[in-house]
C-alpha positions in Angstrom: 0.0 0.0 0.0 1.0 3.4 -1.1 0.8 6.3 1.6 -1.1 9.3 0.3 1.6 11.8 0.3 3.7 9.4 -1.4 0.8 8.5 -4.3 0.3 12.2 -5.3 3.9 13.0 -5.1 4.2 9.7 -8.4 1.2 11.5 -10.1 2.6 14.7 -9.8 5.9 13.7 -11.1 5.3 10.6 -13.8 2.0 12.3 -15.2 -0.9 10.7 -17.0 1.4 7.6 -18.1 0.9 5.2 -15.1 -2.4 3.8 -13.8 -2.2 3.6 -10.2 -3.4 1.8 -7.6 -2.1 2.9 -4.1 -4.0 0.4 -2.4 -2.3 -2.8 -4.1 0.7 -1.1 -5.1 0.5 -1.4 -8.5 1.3 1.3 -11.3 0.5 0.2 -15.3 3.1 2.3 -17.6 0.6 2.9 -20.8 3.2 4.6 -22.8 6.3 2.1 -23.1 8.1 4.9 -24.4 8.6 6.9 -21.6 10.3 3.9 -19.6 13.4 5.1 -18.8 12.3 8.4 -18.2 8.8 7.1 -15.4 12.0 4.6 -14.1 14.2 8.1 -13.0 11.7 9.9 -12.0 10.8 6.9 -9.7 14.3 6.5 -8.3 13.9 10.2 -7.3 10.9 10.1 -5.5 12.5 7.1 -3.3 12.1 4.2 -5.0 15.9 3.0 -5.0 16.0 -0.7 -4.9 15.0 -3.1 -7.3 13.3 -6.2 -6.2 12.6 -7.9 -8.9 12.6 -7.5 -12.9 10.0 -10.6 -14.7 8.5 -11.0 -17.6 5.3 -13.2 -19.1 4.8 -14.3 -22.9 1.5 -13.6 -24.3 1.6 -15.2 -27.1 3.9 -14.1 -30.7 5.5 -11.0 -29.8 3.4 -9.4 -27.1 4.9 -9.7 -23.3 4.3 -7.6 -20.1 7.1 -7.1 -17.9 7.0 -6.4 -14.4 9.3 -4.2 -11.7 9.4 -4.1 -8.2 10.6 -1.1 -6.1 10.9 -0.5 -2.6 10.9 2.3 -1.0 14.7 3.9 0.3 13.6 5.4 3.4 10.2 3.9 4.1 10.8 0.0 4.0 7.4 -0.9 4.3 6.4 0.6 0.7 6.6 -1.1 -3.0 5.8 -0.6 -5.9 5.2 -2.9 -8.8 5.0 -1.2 -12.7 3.7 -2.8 -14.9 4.2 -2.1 -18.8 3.8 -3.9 -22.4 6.3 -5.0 -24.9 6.0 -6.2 -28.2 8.9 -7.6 -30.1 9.5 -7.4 -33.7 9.2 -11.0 -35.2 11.7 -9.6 -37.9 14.5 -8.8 -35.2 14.2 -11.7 -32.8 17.7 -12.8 -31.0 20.1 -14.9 -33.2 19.1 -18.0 -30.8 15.9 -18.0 -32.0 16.7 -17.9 -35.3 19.5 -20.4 -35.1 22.6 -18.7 -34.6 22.6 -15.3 -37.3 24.5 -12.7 -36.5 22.3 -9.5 -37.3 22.9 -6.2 -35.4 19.7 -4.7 -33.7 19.9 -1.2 -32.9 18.6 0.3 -30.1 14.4 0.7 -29.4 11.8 0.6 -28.0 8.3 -1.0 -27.6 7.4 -2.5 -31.1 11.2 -3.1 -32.3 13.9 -5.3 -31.9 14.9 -4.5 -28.3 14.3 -3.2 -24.9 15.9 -0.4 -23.2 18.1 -1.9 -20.2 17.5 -0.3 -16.9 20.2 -1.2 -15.4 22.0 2.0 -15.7 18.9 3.3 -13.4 19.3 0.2 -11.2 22.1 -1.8 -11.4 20.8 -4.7 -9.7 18.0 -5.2 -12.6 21.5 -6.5 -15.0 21.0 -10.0 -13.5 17.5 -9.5 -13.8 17.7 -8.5 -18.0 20.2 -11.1 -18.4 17.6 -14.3 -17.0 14.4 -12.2 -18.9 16.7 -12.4 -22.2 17.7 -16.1 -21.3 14.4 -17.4 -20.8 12.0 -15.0 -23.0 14.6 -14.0 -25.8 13.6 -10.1 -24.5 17.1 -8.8 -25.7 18.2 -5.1 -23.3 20.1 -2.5 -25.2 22.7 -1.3 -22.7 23.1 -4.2 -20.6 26.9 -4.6 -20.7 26.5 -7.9 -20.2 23.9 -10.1 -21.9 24.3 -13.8 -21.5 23.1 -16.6 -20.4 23.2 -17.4 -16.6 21.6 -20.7 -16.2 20.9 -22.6 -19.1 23.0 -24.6 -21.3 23.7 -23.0 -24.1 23.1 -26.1 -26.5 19.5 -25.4 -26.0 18.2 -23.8 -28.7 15.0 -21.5 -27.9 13.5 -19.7 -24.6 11.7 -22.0 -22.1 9.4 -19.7 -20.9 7.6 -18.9 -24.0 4.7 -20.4 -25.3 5.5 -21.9 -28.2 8.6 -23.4 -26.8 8.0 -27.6 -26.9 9.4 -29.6 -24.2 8.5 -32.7 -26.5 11.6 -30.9 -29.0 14.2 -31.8 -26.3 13.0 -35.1 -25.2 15.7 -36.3 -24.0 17.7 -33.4 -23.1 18.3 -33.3 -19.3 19.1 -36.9 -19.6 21.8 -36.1 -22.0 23.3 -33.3 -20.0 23.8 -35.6 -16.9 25.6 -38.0 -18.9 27.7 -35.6 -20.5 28.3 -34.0 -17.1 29.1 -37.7 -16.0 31.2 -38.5 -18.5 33.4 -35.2 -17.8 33.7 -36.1 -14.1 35.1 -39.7 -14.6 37.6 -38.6 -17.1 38.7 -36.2 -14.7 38.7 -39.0 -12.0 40.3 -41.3 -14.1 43.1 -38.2 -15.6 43.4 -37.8 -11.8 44.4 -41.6 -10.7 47.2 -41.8 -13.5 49.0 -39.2 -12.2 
């Protein structure tokens, strides 16, 4: 829950761009463009630590994504926004379209890629990196967008829709034996010496 002074003090500042709801904390962004610009003005109002950066697929192109603040001073208050992203089919990331190199510049909502805040936040890096691992969302500015979890043998992003466990059938199986396979060589290097 959002305290009144607090409320008025984010429509006063971020303007007729976010939907909120003090009550739940919640704040809907309804012009993606102004991001960056809603994220600052945030960060100076208080809201200096990022929670939590997620996304969810839609379906095609279409994914919201979601941010959690808290509050610097006043621990007991977050804020979740709330915004919309669509993502040109034409400009998806090479490991979706099986390994081309294309450059894609800089954008916003509708285009190729998302603007990175983590040069508002610097904890939401991590964050951008597992979104662009698992979604395929990639975040201009991140100065460092790989993978963190997944193998990268795996072609796709888990977490969207049209990704098909049924393609990788026997992939987890296949990783444990290759990760076996490593660890008695190494055993076996290990009792020659």
């Amino acid at each position: 829950m959002l305290p009144d002074e607090l409320a008025g003090q984010i429509r006063e500042d971020c303007g007729d761009v976010l939907l909120l709801d003090p009550a739940r904390g919640w704040a809907i962004l309804t012009d993606s463009g102004q991001l960056q610009l809603v994220c600052r003005q945030l960060k100076n109002i208080g809201f200096i630590r990022a929670l939590n950066m997620t996304a969810n697929h839609l379906g095609g192109p279409d994914f919201h994504l979601y941010l959690t603040l808290r509050h610097g001073r006043r621990h007991d208050v977050s804020l979740t926004l709330k915004w919309k992203f669509t993502l040109l089919e034409g400009n998806a990331p090479a490991a979706d379209r099986g390994g081309e190199d294309t450059e894609a510049a800089p954008a916003y909502a509708g285009q190729s890629v998302h603007p990175s805040l983590s040069l508002i936040w610097r904890a939401t890096e991590l964050m951008e990196r597992e979104i662009f691992e698992f979604f395929g969302i990639p975040f201009a500015g991140n100065p460092n967008l790989i993978g963190l979890i997944l193998d990268p043998q795996l072609q796709g992003f888990p977490l969207r829709r049209e990704f098909r466990a049924a393609s990788h059938e026997n992939y987890a199986e296949n990783v444990l034996k290759q990760r076996a396979d490593a660890a008695m060589r190494e055993v076996l290097d290990d009792a020659q010496l």
